[in-house]
VEXDREN-2710 file (C-alpha; in Angstrom, 1 decimal):
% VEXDREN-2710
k/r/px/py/pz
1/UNK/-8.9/44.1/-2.1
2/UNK/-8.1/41.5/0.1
3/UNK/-4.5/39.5/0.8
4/UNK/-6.3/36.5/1.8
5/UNK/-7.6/33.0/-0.4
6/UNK/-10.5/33.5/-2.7
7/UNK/-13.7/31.5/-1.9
8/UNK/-12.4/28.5/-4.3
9/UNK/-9.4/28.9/-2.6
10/UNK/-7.6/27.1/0.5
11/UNK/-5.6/29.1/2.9
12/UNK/-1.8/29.4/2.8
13/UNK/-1.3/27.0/5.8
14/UNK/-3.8/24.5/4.6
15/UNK/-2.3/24.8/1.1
16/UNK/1.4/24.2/2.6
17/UNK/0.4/21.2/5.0
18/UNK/-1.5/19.6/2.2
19/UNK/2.1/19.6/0.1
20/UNK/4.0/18.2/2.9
21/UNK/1.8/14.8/3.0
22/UNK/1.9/14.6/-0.7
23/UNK/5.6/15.0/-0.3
24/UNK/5.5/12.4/2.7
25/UNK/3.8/10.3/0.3
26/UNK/6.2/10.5/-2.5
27/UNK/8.9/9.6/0.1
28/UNK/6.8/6.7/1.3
29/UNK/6.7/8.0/5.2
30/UNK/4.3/5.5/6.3
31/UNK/4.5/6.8/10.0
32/UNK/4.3/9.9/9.6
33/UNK/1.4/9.8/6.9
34/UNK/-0.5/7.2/9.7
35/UNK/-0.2/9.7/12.6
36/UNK/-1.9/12.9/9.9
37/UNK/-4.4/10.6/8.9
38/UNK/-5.3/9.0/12.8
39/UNK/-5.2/12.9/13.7
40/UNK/-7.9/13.5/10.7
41/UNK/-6.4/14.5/7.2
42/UNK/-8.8/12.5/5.2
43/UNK/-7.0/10.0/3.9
44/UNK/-8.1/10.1/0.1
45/UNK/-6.5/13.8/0.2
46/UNK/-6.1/14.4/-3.9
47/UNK/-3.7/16.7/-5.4
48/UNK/-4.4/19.3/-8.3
49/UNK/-3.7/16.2/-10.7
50/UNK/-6.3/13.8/-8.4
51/UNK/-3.6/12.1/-7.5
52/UNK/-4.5/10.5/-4.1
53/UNK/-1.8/9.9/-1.4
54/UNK/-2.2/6.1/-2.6
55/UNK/-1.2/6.9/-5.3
56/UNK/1.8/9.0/-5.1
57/UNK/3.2/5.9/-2.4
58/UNK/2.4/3.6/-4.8
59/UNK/3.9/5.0/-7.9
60/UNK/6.9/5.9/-6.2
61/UNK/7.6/2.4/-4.8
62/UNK/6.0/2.7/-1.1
63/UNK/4.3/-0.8/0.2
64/UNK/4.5/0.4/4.0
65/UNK/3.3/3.3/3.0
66/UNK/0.6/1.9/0.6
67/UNK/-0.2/-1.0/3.4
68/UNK/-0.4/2.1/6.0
69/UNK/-2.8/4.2/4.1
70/UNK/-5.0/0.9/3.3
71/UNK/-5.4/0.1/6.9
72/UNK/-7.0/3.6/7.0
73/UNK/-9.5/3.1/4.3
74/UNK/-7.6/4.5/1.3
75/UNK/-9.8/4.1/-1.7
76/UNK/-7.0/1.8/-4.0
77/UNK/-9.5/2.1/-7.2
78/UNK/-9.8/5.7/-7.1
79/UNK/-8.6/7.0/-10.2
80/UNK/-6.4/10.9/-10.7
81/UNK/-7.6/13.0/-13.4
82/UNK/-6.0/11.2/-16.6
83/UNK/-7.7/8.5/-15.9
84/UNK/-4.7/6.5/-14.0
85/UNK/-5.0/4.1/-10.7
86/UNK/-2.6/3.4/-8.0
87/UNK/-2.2/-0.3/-9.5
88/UNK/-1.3/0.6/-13.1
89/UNK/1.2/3.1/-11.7
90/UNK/3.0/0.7/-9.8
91/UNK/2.9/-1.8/-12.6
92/UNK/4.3/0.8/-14.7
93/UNK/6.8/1.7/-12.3
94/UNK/7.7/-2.0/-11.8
95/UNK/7.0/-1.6/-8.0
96/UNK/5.9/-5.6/-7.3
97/UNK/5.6/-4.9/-3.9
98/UNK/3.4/-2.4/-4.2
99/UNK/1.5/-4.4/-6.6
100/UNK/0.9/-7.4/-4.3
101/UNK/0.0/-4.6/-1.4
102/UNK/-2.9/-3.0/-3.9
103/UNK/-3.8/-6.6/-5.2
104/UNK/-4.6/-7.9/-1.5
105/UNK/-6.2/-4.2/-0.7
106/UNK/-9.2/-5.7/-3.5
107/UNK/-7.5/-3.1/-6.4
108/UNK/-9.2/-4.0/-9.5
109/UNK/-6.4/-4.6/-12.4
110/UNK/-8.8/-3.8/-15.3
111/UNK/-9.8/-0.5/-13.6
112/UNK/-8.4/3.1/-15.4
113/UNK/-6.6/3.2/-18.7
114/UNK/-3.8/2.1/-19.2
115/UNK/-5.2/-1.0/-17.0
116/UNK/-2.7/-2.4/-14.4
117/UNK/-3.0/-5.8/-16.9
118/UNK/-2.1/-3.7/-20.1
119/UNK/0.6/-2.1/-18.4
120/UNK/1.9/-5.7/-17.4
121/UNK/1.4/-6.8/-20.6
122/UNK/3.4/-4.1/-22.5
123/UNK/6.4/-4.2/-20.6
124/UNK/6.5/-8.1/-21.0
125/UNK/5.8/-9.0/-17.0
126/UNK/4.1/-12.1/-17.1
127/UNK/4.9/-12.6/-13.7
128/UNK/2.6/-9.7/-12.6
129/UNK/-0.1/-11.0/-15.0
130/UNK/-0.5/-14.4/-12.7
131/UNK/-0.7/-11.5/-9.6
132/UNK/-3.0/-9.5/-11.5
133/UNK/-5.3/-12.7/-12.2
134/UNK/-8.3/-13.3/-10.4
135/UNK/-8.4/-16.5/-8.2
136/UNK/-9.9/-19.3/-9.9
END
């Protein structure tokens, strides 16, 4: 019997750096989390949960790092596994900066459940609702 990953899974070191960018995420290290991704971590890295590194920045309050993960193609409508997208976390979380950030990435505010636009609308912030809005 072996000490090593099983087929499904990653090696130790692999497992360990992917925990560090979520973490680098979370803590909204947009430098740090530009230089992995220019160096090739793929930039839509998900978690066991789906969440994306998007996502954790976002819902915990990150624009630069949101705006630095953007600028490398982060998918901002990709949803994690219940269903959740960046945008309705940071609604949620009352981030607005990291609401206008998604918003002007193209993130849809109808997409995942709870929507970005029901989250606004349950916690009574209207003043998200006109930056959720499409242009007319």
């Amino acid at each position: 019997m072996s000490d090593g990953p099983t087929p499904d899974e990653p090696p130790a070191d692999v497992t360990e750096l992917a925990g560090r960018l979520f973490d680098l995420a979370r803590d909204g290290d947009a430098a740090t989390l530009a230089a992995y991704v220019d160096a090739g971590v793929p930039v839509n890295l998900t978690n066991d949960a789906g969440d994306t590194l998007v996502m954790l920045a976002a819902y915990h309050g990150h624009a630069d790092a949101v705006r630095a993960l953007v600028a490398r193609g982060a998918d901002v409508e990709r949803l994690n596994d219940r269903g959740q997208s960046p945008l309705a976390g940071a609604v949620f979380k009352g981030e607005d900066d990291v609401v206008r950030a998604l918003v002007a990435a193209g993130a849809d505010p109808l997409a995942g459940h709870p929507t970005a636009v029901d989250a606004a609308r349950v916690f009574g912030r209207e003043d998200l609702l006109v930056v959720l809005a499409p242009p007319m």
